[in-house]
Structures are given as structure tokens and as C-alpha cells.
C-alpha positions in Angstrom: 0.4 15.1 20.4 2.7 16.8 17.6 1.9 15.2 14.1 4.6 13.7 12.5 5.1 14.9 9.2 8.1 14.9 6.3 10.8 18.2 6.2 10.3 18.3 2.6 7.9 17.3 -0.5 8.9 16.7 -4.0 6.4 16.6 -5.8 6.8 14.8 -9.6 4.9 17.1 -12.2 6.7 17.0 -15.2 4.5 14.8 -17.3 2.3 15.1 -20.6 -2.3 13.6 -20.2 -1.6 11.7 -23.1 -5.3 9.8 -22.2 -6.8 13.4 -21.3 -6.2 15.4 -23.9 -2.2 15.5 -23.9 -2.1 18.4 -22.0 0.5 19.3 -19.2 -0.5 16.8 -16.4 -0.2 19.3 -13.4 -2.4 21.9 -15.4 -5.2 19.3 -15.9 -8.1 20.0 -14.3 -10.8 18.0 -12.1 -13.5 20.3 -11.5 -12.3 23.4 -11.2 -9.1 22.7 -10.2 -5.5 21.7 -11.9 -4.5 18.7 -10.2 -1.2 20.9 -9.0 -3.2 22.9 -7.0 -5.2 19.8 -5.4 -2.2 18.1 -4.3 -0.7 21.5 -2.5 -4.7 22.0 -1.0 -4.0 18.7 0.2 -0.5 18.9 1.7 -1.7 22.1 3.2 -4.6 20.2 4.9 -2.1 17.9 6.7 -0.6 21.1 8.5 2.9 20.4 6.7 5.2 23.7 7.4 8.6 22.3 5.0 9.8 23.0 1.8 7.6 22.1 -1.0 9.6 21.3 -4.4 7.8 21.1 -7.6 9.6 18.6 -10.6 8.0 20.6 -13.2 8.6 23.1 -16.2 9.7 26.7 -15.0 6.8 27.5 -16.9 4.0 26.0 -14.2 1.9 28.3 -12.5 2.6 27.7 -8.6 2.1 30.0 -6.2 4.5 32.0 -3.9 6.8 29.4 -1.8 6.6 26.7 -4.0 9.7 25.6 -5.6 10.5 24.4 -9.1 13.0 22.5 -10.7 13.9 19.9 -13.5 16.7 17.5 -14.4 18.6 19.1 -17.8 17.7 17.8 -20.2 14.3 17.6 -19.7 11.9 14.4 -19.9 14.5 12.0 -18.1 12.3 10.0 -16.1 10.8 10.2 -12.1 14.8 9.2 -11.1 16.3 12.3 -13.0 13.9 14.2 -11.6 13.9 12.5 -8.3 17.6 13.8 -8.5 17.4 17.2 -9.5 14.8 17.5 -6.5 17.4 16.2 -3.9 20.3 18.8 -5.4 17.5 21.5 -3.7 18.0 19.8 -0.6 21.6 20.4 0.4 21.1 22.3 3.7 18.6 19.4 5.1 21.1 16.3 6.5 20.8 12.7 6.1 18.2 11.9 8.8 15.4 14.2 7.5 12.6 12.6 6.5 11.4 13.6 2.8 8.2 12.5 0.9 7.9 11.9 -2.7 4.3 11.9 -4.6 3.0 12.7 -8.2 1.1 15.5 -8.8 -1.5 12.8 -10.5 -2.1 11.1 -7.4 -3.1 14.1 -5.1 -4.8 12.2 -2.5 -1.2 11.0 -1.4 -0.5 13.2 1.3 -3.2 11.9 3.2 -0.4 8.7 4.3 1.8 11.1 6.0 0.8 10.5 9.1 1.0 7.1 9.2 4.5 6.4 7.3 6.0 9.1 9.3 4.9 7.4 12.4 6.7 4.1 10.7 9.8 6.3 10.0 11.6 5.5 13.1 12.5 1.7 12.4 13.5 2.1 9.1 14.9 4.3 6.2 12.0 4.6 4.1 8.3 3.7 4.5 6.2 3.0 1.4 2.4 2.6 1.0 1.7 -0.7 -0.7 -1.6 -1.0 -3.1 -4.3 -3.3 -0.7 -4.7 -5.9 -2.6 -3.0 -9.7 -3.3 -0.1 -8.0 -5.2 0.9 -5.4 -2.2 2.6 -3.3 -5.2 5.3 -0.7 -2.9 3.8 2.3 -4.1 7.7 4.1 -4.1 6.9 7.2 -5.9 4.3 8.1 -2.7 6.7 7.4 -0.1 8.5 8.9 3.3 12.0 8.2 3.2 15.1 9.5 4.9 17.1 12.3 2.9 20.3 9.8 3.4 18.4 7.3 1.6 17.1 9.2 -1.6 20.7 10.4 -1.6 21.7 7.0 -2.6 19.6 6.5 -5.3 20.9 6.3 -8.9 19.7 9.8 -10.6 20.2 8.1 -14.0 17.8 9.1 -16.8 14.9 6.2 -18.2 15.3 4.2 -15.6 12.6 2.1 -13.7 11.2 2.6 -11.0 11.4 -0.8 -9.3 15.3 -1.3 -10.7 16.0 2.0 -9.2 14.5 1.8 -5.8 15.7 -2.0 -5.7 18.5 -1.1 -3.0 15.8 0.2 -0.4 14.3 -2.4 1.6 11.3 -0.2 3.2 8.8 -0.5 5.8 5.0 -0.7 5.0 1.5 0.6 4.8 -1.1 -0.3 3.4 -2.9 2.1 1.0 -6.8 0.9 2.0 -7.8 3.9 0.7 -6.8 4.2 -2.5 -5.1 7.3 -1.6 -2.3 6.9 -3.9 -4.8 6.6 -7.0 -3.8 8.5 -9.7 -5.6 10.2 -13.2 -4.4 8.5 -15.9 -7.8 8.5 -18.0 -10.8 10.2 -18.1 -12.5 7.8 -15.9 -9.7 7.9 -13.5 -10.6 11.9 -13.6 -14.4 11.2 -12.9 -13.4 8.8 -10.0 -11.1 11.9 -8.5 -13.9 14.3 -8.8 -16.2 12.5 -7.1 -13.8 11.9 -4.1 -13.1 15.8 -4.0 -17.0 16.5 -3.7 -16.9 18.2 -7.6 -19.4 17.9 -10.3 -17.9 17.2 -14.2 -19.6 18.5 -16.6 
């Protein structure tokens, strides 16, 4: 049976380490590699075949395929650049399915499977942190392109106000998959889950 896995990826990379050094997020390295490159080795291991969009800096590194874009002006927040990442995906219709993740939380793409197979009975499905809070991890979601459409692509706004119109399906995140490096003991946590050694 045929995995079930999103048309499209935007991936949100256009933030600063200010805990790790302050340097470009995606170029920050666990092990030996930037956490960009993790999170494409892991969308690769799923066996996703779509469009890959990076919400980064034209200046990132990313190899051949990938694309990049930014909202204008820059540093707008995850729903600018949630926006300027849909604009790329004007030839895909409503009903595709599209994930979102951060290029922080790498691990992410190892959901797929089970939101998409969620996707059917409603318009997005969102992992939820497993614990007594159930936080909707939004930012690591599948959703339908129809419903990212709808979003408001305003700059600074919050997460939770902006995705406060989508009423999504669930899974929960048992894994920690959606973990993300925010501080250098988030980093040593990562590395140890990827098998590396820090030195």
C-alpha cells in the first residue's frame, strides 16, 4: 500500500540561534550537519516526491530542487512567511494536501504518515504535544492548500490568533518528533537522537 504523503513542504528557515551562538538557524549545525540539511535527509527518508519550498534568505545554501523564498520585507513572522510560501503554490488547487515544519524541528517529517492518513475527514491535521496540555503543534502540520490559503498572511502575528479559524484533526506527537533546538541542550538532545557525537 501507496504511502500517503503531502504535494508540498514549506519549510520555515528564516530565523536567527540567538541561544546558540546567534547564528543563521538553518546553518546551525548538530554534528556535522546544518539542521537544513537534516530536515531535507529526513523528508527524503519518508520517500516524499513534491515540491520542497525553503522560507529562508536567498543567501542559504540548498541544494539543487529546493526552493527559496521570503516575505518582503524580511523578518515578518512564520504567517508572512507562511504566505510568501503559498504565493509558490499557484499551480497546486485547493484540495492538495501541504505540510508546514521548521527547519529547527527536523524530526517532523516523521508524522507524515499518520496526519496524511487523518487528512481525509478534515482540512488540516496537526500533531498535538503528548502531554496534559495537548499544545496543536500548527507549524508541523498537514493541511489542505484551500485551507492555508485562508490564512491571514499578516506580519507579527501569533501563531495561535492566526490559525484560530482552523479547527483541525489530531495526532499525538509521542515521540517528540516535533522537538525543536532552541538551546544548546536542546542541540545535545538532537544529536543523540541522530546517532552523532558533540564534541
Amino acid at each position: 500500500m501507496q504511502k500517503r504523503l503531502p504535494h508540498a513542504v514549506l519549510i520555515l528557515a528564516g530565523g536567527t540561534a540567538k541561544r546558540l551562538g546567534k547564528v543563521s538557524k538553518p546553518d546551525y549545525k548538530i554534528g556535522p550537519s546544518r539542521l537544513i540539511d537534516i530536515a531535507l535527509a529526513e523528508i527524503d527518508s519518508t520517500g516524499f516526491e513534491g515540491r520542497i519550498i525553503v522560507i529562508a534568505p536567498s543567501r542559504l545554501d540548498v541544494r539543487d530542487g529546493v526552493e527559496l523564498t521570503l516575505e518582503d520585507p524580511p523578518h515578518g513572522g512564520p504567517l508572512a512567511g507562511i504566505g510568501a510560501g503559498i504565493a509558490t503554490l499557484k499551480d497546486l488547487p485547493d484540495t492538495a494536501v501541504v505540510a508546514l515544519m521548521t527547519c529547527d524541528a527536523p524530526l517532523s517529517p516523521r508524522l507524515w504518515e499518520k496526519l496524511c492518513s487523518k487528512i481525509s475527514e478534515a482540512q488540516a491535521v496537526v500533531p498535538v504535544s503528548a502531554d496534559p496540555e495537548a499544545w496543536p503543534q500548527f507549524l508541523h502540520g498537514c493541511y489542505r492548500l484551500g485551507a492555508l490559503r485562508g490564512l491571514p498572511a499578516s506580519r507579527d502575528t501569533s501563531i495561535r490568533r492566526g490559525f484560530s479559524a482552523i479547527r483541525p484533526a489530531t495526532v499525538p506527537d509521542v515521540n517528540r518528533y516535533c522537538m525543536d533546538v532552541d538551546t544548546p541542550a536542546d542541540a545535545k538532545e538532537m544529536a543523540v537522537r541522530l546517532g552523532f557525537r558533540l564534541v
